[in-house]
C-alpha positions as CSV (number, residue, x, y, z in Angstrom):
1,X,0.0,0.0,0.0
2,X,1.4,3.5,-0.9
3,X,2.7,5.3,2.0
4,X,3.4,9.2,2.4
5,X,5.5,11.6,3.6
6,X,3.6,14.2,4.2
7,X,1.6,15.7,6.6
8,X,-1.0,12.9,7.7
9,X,-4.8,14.1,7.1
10,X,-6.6,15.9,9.8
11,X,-10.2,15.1,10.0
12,X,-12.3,16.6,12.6
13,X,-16.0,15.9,13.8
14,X,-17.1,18.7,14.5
15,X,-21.2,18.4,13.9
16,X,-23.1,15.4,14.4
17,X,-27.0,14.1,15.3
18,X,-27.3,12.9,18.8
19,X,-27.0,8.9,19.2
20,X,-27.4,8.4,15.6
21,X,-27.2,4.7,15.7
22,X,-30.5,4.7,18.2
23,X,-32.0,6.8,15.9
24,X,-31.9,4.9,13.0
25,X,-33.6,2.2,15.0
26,X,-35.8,4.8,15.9
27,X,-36.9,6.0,12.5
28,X,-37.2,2.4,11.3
29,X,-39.9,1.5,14.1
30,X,-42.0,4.5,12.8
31,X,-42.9,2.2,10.0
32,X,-44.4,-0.4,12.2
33,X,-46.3,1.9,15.1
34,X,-48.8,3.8,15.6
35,X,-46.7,6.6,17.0
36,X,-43.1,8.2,16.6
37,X,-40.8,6.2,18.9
38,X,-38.1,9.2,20.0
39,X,-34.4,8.3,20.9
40,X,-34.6,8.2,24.8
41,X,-37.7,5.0,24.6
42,X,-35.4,3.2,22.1
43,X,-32.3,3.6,24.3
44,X,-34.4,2.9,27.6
45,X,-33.1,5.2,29.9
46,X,-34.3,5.1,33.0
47,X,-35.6,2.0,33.1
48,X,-34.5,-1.4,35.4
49,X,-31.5,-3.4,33.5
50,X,-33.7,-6.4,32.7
51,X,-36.1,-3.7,30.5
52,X,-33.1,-2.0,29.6
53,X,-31.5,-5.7,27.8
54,X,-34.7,-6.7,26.3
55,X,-35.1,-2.8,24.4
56,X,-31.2,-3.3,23.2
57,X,-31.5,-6.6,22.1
58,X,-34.8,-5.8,20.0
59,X,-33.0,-2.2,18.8
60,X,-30.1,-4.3,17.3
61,X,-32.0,-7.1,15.8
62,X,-34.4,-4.0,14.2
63,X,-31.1,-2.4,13.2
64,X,-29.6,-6.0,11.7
65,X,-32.9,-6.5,10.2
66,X,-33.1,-3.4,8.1
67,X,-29.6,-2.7,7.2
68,X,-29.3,-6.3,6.1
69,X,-32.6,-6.3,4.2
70,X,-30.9,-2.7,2.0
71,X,-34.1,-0.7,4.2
72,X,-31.5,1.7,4.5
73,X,-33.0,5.4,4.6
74,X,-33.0,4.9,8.2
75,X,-29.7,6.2,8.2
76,X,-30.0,9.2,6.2
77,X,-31.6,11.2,8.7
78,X,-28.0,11.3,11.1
79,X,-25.7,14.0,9.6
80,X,-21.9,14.2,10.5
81,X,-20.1,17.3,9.5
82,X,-16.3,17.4,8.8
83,X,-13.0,19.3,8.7
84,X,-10.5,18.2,6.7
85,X,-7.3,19.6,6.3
86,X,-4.1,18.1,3.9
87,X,-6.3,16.2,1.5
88,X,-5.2,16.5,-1.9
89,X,-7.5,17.9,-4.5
90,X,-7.6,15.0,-6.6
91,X,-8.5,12.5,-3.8
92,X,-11.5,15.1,-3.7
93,X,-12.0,15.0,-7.5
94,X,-11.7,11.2,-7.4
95,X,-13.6,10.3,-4.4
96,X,-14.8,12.9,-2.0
97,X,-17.3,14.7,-4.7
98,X,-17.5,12.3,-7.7
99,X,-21.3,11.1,-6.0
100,X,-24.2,13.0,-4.9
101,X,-24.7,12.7,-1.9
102,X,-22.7,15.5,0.4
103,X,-22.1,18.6,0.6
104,X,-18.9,20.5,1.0
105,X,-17.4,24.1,1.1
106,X,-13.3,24.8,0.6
107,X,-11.1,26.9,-0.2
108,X,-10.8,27.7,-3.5
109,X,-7.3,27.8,-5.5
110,X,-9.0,30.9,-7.4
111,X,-9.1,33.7,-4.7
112,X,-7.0,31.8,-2.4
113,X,-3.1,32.3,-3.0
114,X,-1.4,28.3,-2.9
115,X,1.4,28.1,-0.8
116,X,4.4,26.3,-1.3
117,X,4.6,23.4,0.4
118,X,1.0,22.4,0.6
119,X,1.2,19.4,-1.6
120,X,0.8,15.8,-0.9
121,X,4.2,13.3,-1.4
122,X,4.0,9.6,-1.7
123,X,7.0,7.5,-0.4
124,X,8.2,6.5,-3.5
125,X,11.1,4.4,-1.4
126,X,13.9,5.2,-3.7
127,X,15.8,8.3,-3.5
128,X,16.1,9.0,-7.0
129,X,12.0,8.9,-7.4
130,X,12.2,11.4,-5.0
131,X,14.2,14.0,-5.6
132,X,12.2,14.0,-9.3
133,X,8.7,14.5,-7.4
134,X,10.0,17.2,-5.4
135,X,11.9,18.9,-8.7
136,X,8.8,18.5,-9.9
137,X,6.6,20.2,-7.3
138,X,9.0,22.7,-6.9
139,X,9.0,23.6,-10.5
140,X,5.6,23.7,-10.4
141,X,4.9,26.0,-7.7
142,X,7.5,28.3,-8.9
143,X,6.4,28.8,-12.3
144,X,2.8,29.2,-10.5
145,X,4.5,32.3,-8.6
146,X,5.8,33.5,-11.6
147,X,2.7,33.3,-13.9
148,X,0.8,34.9,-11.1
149,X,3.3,38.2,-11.4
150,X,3.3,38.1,-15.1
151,X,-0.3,37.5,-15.9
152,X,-1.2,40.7,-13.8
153,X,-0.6,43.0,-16.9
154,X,-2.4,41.2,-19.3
155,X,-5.6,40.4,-16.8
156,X,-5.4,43.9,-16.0
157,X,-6.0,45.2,-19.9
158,X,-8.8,42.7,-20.0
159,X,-10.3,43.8,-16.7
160,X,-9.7,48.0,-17.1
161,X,-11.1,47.7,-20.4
162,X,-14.3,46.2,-19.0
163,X,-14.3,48.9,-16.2
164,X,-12.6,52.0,-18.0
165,X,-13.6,53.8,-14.9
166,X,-11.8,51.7,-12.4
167,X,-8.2,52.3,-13.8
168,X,-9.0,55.3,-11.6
169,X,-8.9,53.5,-8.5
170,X,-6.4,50.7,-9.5
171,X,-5.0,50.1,-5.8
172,X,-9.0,49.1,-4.9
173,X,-9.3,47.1,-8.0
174,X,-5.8,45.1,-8.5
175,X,-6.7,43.0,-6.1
176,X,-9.5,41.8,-8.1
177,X,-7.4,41.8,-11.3
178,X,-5.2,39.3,-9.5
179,X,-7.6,37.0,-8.6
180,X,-8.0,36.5,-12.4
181,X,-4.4,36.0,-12.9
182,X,-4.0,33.5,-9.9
183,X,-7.3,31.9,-11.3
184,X,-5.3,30.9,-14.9
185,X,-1.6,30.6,-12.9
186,X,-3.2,27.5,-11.3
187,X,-3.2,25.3,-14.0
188,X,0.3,24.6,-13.6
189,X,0.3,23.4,-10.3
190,X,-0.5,19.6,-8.7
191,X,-3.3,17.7,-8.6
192,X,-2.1,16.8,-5.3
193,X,-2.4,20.1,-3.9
194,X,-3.8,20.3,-0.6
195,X,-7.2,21.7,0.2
196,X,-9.2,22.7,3.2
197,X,-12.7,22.3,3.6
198,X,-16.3,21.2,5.5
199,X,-17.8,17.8,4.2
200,X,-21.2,17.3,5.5
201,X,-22.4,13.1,4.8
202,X,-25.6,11.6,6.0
203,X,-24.5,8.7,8.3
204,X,-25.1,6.2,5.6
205,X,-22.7,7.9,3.0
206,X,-20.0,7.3,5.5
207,X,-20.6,3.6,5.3
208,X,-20.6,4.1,2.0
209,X,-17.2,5.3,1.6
210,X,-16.2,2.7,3.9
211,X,-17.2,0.3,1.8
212,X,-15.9,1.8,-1.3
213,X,-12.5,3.0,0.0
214,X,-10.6,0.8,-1.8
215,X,-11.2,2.2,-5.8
216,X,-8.5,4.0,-7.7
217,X,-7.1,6.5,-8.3
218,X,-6.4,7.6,-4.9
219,X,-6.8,4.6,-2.8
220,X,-4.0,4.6,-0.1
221,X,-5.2,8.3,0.5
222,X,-9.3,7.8,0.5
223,X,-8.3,4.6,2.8
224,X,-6.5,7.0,5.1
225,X,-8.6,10.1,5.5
226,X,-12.5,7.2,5.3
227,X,-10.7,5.8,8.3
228,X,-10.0,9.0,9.8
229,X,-13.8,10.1,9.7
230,X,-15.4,6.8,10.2
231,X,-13.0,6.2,13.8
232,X,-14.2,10.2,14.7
233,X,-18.0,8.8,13.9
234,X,-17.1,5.4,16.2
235,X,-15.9,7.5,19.5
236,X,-18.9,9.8,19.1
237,X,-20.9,6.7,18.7
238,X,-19.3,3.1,19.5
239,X,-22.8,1.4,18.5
240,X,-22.3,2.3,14.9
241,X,-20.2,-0.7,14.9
242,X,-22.9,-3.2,14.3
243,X,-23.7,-1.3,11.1
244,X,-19.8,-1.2,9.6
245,X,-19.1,-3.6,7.0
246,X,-15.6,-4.0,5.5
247,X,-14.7,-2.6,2.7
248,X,-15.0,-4.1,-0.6
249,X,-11.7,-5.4,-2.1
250,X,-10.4,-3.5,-5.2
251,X,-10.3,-6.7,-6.9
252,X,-13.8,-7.3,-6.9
253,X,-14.4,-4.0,-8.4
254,X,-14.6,-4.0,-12.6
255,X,-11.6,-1.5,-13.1
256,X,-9.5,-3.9,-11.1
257,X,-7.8,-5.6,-14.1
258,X,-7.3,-2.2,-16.1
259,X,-5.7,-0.4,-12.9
260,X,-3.1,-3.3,-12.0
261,X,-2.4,-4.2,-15.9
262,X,-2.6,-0.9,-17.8
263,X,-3.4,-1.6,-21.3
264,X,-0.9,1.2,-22.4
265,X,-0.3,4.6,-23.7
266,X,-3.9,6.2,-23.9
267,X,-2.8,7.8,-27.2
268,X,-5.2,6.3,-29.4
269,X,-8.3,6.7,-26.9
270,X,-7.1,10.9,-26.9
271,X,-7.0,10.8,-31.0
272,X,-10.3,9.5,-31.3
273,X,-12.2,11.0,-28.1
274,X,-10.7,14.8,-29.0
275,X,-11.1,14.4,-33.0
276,X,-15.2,13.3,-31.6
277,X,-15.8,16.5,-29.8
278,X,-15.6,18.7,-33.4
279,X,-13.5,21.3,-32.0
280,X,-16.1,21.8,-29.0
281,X,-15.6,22.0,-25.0
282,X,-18.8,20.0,-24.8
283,X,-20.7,18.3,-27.8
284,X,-24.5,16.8,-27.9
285,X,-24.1,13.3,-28.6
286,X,-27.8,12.2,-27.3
287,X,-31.6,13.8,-26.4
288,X,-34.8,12.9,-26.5
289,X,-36.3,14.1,-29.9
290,X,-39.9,14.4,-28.6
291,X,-39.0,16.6,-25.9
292,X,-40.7,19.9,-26.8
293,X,-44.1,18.0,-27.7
294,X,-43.8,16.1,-24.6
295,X,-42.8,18.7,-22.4
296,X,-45.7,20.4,-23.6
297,X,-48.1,17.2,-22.9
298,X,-46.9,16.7,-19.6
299,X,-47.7,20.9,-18.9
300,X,-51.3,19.8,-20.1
301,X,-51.7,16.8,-17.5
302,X,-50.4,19.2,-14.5
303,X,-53.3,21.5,-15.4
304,X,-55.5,19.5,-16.8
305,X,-56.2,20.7,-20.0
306,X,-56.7,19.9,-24.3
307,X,-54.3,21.0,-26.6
308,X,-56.9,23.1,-28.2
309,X,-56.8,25.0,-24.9
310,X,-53.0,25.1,-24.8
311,X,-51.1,25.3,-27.8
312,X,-47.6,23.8,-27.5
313,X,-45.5,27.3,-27.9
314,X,-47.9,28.3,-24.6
315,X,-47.6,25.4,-22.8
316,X,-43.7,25.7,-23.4
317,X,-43.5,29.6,-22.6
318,X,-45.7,28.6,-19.6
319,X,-43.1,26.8,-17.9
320,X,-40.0,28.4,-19.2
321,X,-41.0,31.8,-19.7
322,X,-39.7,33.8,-15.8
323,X,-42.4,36.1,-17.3
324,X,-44.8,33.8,-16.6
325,X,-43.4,31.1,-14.4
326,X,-41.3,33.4,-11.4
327,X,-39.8,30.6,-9.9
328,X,-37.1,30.2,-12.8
329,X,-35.7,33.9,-11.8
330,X,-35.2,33.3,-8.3
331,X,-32.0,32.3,-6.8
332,X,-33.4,30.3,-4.1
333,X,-33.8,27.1,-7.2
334,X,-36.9,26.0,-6.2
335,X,-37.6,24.4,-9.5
336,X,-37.9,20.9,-7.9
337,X,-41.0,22.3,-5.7
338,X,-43.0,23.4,-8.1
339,X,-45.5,21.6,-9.3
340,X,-45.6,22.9,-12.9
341,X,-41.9,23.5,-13.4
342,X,-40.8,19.8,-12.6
343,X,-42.4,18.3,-16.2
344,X,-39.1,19.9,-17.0
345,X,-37.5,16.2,-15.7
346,X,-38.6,14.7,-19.1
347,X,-36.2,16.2,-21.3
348,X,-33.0,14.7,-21.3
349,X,-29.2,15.6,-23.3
350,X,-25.9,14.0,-22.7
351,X,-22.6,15.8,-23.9
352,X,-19.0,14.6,-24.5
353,X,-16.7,16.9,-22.5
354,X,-13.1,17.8,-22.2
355,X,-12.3,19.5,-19.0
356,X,-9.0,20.0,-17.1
357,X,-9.1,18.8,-13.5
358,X,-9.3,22.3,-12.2
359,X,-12.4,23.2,-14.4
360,X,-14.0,20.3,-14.0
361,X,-13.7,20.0,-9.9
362,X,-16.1,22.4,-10.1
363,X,-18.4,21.0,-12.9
364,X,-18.9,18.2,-10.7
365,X,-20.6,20.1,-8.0
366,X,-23.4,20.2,-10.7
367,X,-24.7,17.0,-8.9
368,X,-27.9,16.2,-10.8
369,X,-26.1,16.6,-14.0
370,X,-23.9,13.3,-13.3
371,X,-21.1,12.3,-15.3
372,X,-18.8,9.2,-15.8
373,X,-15.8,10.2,-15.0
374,X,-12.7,8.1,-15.5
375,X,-10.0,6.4,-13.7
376,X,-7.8,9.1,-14.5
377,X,-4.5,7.0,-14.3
378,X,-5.7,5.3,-17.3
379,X,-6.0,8.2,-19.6
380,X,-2.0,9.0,-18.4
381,X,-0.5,9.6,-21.9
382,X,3.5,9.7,-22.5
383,X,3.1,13.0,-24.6
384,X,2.1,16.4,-22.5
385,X,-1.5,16.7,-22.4
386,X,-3.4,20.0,-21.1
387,X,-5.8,22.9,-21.7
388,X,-4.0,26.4,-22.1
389,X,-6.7,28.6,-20.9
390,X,-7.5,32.0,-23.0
391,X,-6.0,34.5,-20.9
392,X,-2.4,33.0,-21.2
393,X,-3.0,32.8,-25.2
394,X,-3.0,36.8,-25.0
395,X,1.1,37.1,-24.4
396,X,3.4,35.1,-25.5
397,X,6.1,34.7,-23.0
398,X,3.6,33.7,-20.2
399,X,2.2,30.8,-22.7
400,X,6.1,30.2,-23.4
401,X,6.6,29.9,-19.9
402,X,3.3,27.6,-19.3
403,X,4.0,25.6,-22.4
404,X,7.9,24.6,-21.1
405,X,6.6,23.9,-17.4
406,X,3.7,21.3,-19.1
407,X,6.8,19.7,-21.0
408,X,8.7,19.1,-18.2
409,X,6.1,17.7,-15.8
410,X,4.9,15.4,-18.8
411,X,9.3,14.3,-18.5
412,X,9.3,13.9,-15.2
413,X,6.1,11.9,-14.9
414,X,7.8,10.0,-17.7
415,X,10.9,9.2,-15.5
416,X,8.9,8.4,-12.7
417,X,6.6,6.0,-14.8
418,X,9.8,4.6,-16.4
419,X,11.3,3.9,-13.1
420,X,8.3,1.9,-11.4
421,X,6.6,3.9,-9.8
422,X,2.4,3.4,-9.4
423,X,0.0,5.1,-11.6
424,X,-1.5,6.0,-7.8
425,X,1.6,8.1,-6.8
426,X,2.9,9.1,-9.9
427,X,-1.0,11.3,-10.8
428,X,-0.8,13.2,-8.3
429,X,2.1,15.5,-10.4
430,X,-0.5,16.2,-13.2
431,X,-0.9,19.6,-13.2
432,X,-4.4,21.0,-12.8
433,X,-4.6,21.8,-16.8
434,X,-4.9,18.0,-17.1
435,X,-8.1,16.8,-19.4
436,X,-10.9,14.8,-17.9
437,X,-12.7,13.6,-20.7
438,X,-16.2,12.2,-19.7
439,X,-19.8,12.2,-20.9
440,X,-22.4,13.7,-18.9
441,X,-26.3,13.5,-18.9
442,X,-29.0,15.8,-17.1
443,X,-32.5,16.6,-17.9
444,X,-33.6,19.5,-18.4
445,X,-34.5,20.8,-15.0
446,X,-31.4,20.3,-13.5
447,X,-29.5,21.6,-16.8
448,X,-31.5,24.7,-16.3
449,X,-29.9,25.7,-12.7
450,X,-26.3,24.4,-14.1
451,X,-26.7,26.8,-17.7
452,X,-28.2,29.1,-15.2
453,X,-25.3,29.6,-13.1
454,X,-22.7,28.6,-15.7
455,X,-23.4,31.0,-18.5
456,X,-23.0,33.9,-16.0
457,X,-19.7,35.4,-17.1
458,X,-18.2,35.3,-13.7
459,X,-18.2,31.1,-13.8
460,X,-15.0,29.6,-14.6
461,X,-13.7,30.1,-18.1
462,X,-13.9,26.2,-19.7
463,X,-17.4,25.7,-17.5
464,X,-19.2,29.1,-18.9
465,X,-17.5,28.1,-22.9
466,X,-18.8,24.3,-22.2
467,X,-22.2,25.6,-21.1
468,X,-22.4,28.1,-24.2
469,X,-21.4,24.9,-26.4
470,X,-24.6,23.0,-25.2
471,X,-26.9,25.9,-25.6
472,X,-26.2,26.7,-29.0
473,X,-26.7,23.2,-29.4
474,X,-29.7,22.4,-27.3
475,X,-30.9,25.5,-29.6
476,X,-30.3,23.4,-33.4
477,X,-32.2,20.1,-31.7
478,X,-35.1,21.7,-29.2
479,X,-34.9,25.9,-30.2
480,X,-38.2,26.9,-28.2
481,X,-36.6,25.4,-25.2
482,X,-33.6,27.0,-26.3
483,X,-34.4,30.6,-26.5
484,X,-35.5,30.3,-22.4
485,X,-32.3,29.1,-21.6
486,X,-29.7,32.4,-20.3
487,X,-27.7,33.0,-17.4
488,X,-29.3,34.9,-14.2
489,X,-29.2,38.5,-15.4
490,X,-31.2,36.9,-18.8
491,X,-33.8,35.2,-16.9
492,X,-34.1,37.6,-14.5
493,X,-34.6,40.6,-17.2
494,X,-37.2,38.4,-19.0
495,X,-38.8,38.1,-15.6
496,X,-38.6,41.8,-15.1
497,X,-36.8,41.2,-11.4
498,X,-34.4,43.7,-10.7
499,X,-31.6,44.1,-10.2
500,X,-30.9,41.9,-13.5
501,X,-27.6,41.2,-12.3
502,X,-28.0,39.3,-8.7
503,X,-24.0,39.5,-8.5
504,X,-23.7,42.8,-6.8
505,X,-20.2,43.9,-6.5
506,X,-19.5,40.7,-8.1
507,X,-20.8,42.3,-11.4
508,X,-18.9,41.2,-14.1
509,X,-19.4,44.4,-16.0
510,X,-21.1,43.1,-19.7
511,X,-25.2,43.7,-19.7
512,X,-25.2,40.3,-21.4
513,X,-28.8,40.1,-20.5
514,X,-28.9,42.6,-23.7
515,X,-27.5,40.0,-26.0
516,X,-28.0,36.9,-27.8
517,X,-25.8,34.3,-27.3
518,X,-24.2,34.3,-30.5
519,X,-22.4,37.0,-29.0
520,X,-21.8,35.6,-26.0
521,X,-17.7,36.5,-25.5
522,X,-15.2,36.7,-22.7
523,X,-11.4,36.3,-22.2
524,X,-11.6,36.5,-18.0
């Protein structure tokens, strides 16, 4: 097992239900009585020590009973909540956020300055291997300083040209110009950068990641920092383990036989996957081709009416219209709470994407637009391989200087590979620029919130280009869906709720609610 020399995770519990072992038992009882059973009556307190053993023997058969039989919402209702500090950011890509099912808030590598030093190293046990992950890192974070000095001038033409009238003020502004050079001078640094956050997991997604622990890429390090938080969870709670099973060996899983006998340079799968996308961030590969007659049907059965009583361009302004359905212009999302606006579920896309790892660490928080994301290891090619975001494309000796850091990571990753060291330790060098190339599927109201947020020019760069890529072609296959589809100063304005922009001093400067988005631009 792959070991590290490094600062060990720190995981903290700092939130959690009361006894939430007796209150899954609780919960599950509620099924079978004719009351609510609370905590205390299940635990017994108070009561003589014969009482006491019949009450705990009946909780853990009722607990035995239900977890075995897969009756397992019972454990939902317990919440533990989380700090973590030195976890890297792809065991967080890989693992922590790839699911559902939690919710999170850290620090974020584009307003927060990286430090050097804050990056995870495996023991690579020879002294060679070493010294070339260190070189590495160090290289790295250097050329991240320098980028981040550099990049100022040319994020500052961008951003004083938006805001003529801040150049003014430039000592109150600078600081936001760079933010948006830190934001592109990340891409050069590790996947294994450290991160600090909150994680907030129902009691059963713990056992869940228990149980799962063992998958690649990262598993030495999800093994480490599951154990961490399932142990806090067992000295809050030392009945929760009757519940624990053990984790599920890596060779059982289906990935198994590609992780521990790569079938070799990922080459030909980049060719043909890139050469698929047609020069796009994010391509349509799959809808439904009903969907605008069906999503106008299923407005009809909410309100019970004929189509001669609702013709379908109504019955599709009706529910995407904010001028006639409010809730779409709120930033509250309540879209899954209204009656009307949830036919939007039948509609369905799926895109091919291209993301790097920083980019798409955020696209994953979209978590009803799920996506398959691969076992990033495998897609490992020998050549350099990496997005070059658009602000570095606007001066050549930053690009030079991005373009010669990518080449000698790629040779250093090489030597590393070359001298047998795992896929597991060796992918935490990738630099953040690294592709993730997936598909990913939503329906329609859950695409709505992500194009909602996404097309706002203040989203990351590849997320808001990826998210004007799928409009323009949600707009060829399904156009009256299309033309109801804009980011929050758009809906807002057709909504007539104002302030159109909802950013505040977050404003990005544009009026893009005034144009189309075939004129949709942006370079920061």
């Amino acid at each position: 097992m792959l070991s590290f020399l490094s600062p060990v995770p720190e995981v903290k519990l700092v939130n959690v239900f009361s006894e939430p072992y007796n209150n899954a038992v609780a919960t599950a009882r509620t099924c079978y009585s004719s009351r609510v059973i609370d905590v205390p009556e299940v635990s017994g307190r108070g009561e003589s020590e014969d009482v006491q053993q019949r009450r705990q023997a009946l909780r853990d058969r009722i607990a035995g009973s239900t977890y075995e039989a897969g009756h397992h919402t019972t454990l939902q209702h317990a919440h533990l909540q989380f700090t973590l500090t030195h976890v890297s950011r792809h065991f967080l890509w890989s693992f922590l956020h790839a699911h559902p099912f939690y919710n999170s808030e850290q620090q974020s590598q584009r307003y927060v300055h990286v430090k050097p030093g804050t990056v995870i190293e495996p023991d690579f046990g020879n002294d060679r291997l070493q010294a070339i992950y260190r070189e590495g890192v160090a290289d790295q974070t250097s050329v991240y300083e320098h980028l981040s000095e550099k990049l100022f001038a040319v994020a500052a033409e961008q951003y004083y040209t938006i805001f003529p009238a801040r150049r003014k003020q430039a000592e109150k502004y600078d600081k936001e110009v760079q933010k948006k050079a830190q934001e592109v001078a990340r891409y050069v640094l590790p996947v294994g950068t450290f991160a600090n956050l909150y994680h907030t997991v129902s009691l059963l997604t713990l056992l869940r990641y228990h149980h799962m622990a063992e998958q690649a890429d990262v598993p030495a390090e999800t093994r480490r920092v599951v154990s961490a938080m399932l142990e806090a969870a067992r000295q809050y709670d030392p009945l929760l383990e009757k519940v624990i099973e053990s984790p599920l060996p890596f060779a059982d899983m289906p990935e198994a036989p590609f992780w521990q006998d790569p079938p070799g340079d990922s080459a030909a799968f980049i060719r043909r996957f890139d050469a698929s996308l047609d020069g796009k961030v994010s391509r349509l590969i799959d809808w439904k081709a009903q969907a605008e007659p069906v999503l106008a049907e299923a407005v009809r059965e909410v309100l019970g009416v004929a189509p001669e009583q609702l013709s379908e361009a109504d019955a599709l302004a009706l529910v995407l219209d904010p001028a006639r359905n409010a809730v779409l212009s709120t930033t509250l999302n309540n879209n899954t709470l209204s009656k009307l606006t949830r036919v939007l579920h039948h509609p369905h896309y799926t895109f091919r994407k291209k993301l790097s790892h920083s980019a798409d660490s955020q696209d994953q928080r979209h978590r009803m637009v799920p996506g398959s994301r691969p076992v990033l290891g495998l897609h490992l090619s020998e050549q350099p391989d990496y997005i070059v975001p658009r602000l570095l494309q606007q001066d050549e000796a930053c690009l030079a200087l991005y373009t010669d850091c990518m080449a000698r990571t790629w040779q250093r990753i090489n030597q590393l590979r070359a001298g047998g060291a795992s896929l597991e330790a060796v992918s935490y060098l990738l630099p953040n620029a690294v592709p993730v190339r997936f598909s990913e599927s939503g329906d329609l109201l859950s695409l709505h919130h992500k194009l909602k947020a996404r097309l706002c020019y203040n989203a990351q760069e590849e997320i808001w280009q990826a998210s004007l890529d799928e409009l323009e072609q949600i707009e060829t296959v399904h156009p009256q869906i299309a033309r109801y589809l804009r980011p929050p100063c758009g809906l807002r304005q057709m909504g007539s709720r104002k302030p159109y922009c909802p950013e505040g001093p977050r404003y990005c400067g544009v009026p893009v609610w005034r144009l189309q988005p075939q004129d949709y631009r942006r370079v920061i």
